[in-house]
N, C-alpha and C positions, 0 to 999 in steps of 0.2 A: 504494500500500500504506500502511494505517495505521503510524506509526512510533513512534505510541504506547506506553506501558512501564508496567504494571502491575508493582505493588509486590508483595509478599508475604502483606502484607493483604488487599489488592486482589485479588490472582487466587483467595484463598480465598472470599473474598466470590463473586464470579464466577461460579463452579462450586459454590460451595456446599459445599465439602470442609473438613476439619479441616488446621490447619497440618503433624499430623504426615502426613496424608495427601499430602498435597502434600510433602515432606520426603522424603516413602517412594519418591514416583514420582519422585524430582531423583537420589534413593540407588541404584534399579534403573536410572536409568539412560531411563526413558521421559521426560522433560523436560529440559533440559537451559537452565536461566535464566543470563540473563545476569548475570554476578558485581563487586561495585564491592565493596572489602573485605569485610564481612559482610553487607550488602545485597541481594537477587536482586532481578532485573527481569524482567519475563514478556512478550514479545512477540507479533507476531501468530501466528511460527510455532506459539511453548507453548502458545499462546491454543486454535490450531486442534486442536495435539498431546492437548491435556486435552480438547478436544470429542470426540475420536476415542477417547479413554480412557476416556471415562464414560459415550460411547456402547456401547464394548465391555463395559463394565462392566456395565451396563443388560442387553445380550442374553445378557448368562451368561458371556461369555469368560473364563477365566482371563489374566493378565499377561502370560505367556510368548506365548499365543494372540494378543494387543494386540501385544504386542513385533513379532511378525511382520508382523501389519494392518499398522504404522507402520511397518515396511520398506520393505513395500510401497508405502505412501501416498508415501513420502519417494521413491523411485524411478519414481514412475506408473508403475510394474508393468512387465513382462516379460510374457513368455504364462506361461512356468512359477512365477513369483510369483501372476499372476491366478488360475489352475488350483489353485494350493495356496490361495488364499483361498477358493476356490470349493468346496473337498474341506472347508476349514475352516467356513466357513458351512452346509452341507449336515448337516454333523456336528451343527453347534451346534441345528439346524432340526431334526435326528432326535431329540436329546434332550427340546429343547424339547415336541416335540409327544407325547413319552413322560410326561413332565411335567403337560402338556395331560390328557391318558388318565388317569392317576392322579388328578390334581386332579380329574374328574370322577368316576369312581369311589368318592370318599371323601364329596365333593356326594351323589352317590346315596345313597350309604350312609348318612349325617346323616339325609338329609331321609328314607329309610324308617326309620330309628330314629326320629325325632321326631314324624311320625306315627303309629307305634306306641304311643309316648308319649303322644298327645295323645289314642287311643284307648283307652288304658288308663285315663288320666286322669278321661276321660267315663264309665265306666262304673265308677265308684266313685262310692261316694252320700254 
């Protein structure tokens, strides 16, 4: 295992997040860095923790939804942890593709306005 220790700077860098960001997820409690007086240090575990947070963050999850995930992850699952990640992913899958629908709908919508447009456009002299 790396034994490596990202700084504060460092691990914003890393993931690409703002300090308060990183601040927010040590405050709820989803990271939890190692402490030398006012100092944090970030390890492989936070390292992974953040990968798994901005992956959840990426598919739509809310924090509470992540909370769970890293329950999970930190216990390699149960059958009734897996089952609930499973109900929780399916959820996240239905909205999304609700989203999907929408977003195409409003595509449709643009492109026969803009065509409209373009045909109204033509036939002014």
């Amino acid at each position: 295992m790396d034994d490596t220790l990202l700084t504060f700077k460092d691990m914003c860098a890393k993931f690409d997040v703002t300090p308060r960001t990183l601040r927010y997820y040590e405050y709820i409690e989803l990271i939890a860095p190692q402490k030398q007086g006012r100092a944090r240090f970030y390890g492989a575990r936070e390292c992974a923790r953040m990968t798994l947070i901005l992956r959840g963050r990426h598919f739509g999850f809310s924090l509470e939804e992540i909370r769970q995930w890293l329950l999970i992850y930190n216990m390699k699952g149960t059958r009734s942890q897996l089952e609930a990640w499973l109900e929780l992913a399916d959820r996240r899958l239905a909205a999304l593709a609700a989203e999907e629908a929408e977003l195409a709908r409003r595509i449709a919508d643009l492109r026969a306005l803009r065509t409209a447009s373009a045909e109204d456009l033509s036939n002014l002299p």
